[in-house]
N, C-alpha and C positions, 0 to 999 in steps of 0.2 A: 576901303574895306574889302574891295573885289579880290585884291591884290595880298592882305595882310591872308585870305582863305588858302588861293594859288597856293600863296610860299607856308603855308600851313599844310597842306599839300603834299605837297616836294618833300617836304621836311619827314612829313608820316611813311612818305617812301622811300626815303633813303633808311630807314629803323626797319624798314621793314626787309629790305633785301639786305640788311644787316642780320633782322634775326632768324630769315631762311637763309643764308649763307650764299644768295644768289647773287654771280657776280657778275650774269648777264644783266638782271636788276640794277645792280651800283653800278655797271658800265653807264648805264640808261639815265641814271640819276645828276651823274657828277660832267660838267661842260666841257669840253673841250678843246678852249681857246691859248690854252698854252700856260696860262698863267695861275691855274689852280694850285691852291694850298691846302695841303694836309698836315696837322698833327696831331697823331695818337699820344696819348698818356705817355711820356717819359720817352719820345722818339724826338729826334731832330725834324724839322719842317722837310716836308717832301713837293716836290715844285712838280708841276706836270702832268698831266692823265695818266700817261702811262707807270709813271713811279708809282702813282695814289693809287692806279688799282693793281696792280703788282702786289701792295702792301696788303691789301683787302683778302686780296686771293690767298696770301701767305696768310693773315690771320682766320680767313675761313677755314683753311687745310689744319691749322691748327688750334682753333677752339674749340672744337667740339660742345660742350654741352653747354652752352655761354647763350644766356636769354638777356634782353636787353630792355627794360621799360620805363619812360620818358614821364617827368612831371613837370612843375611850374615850368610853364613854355609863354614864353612871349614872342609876339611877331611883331613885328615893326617894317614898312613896305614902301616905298614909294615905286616909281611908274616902272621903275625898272631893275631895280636894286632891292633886296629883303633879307633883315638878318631875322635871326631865329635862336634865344635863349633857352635854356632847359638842363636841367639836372637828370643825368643818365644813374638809371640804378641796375648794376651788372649781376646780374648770377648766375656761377659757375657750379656746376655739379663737380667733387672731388669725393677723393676714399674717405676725407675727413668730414665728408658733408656738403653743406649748400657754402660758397664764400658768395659774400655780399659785399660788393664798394660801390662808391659813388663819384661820378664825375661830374664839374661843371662844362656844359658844353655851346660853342657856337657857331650856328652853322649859318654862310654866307651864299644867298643865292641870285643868281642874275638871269634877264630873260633872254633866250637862244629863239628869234625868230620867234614864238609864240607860246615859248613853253620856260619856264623855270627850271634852271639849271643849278646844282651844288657849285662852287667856287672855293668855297672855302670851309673846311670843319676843325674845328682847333678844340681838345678833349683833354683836360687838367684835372687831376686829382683833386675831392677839395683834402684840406691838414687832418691832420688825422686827431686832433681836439679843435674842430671848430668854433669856434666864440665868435658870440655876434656881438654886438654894441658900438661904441663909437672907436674907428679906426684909427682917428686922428691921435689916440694915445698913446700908440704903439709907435 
């Protein structure tokens, strides 16, 4: 349970220097062991530290008025490894108003010597008429 708090944690601080745009924050967030994964919403996987925050910085230069707030979060943890489920709800200030979407998101964290590191965030669209029920019909 120590563990499932940690990467609960991490988690609240990687949204968090997401939605002040600090990229000294998300540097500090995501590990650095070479084998990190990113994927944004409708981007090819990005391998690497240095691609993943490259990405960052280009989307903070570019988002501007983009608030990000997180709901149904699950953690899941063991000694060393924690992934972290949760539905991202984005909104953008435009001429036209507030736009609102939704991403399902997961973020994979590992521990760096004594601290919880990002590894891996992967952020999908959910369809744009969602139906819940049984999958297996489709």
């Amino acid at each position: 349970m120590i563990n499932d708090e940690k990467a609960k944690s991490a988690n609240e601080s990687f949204y968090e220097a997401f939605n002040k745009r600090d990229i000294e924050a998300m540097q500090q967030v995501w590990g650095e062991g070479g084998k990190e994964t990113c994927v944004h919403p409708g981007w090819p996987p990005l391998i690497g530290f240095d691609a993943i925050l490259n990405s960052w910085a280009g989307i903070f230069e570019n988002s501007g008025n983009m608030d990000i707030r997180i709901s149904d979060v699950r953690v899941v943890a063991s000694a060393d490894l924690a992934w972290v489920s949760c539905t991202e709800k984005l909104f953008t200030i435009a001429e036209s108003g507030v736009l609102v979407s939704q991403v399902c998101a997961t973020n994979l964290f590992g521990v760096e010597g004594d601290v919880w590191k990002m590894i891996m965030h992967h952020a999908s669209p959910f369809p744009a008429n969602e139906e819940t029920g049984d999958v297996s019909k489709n």
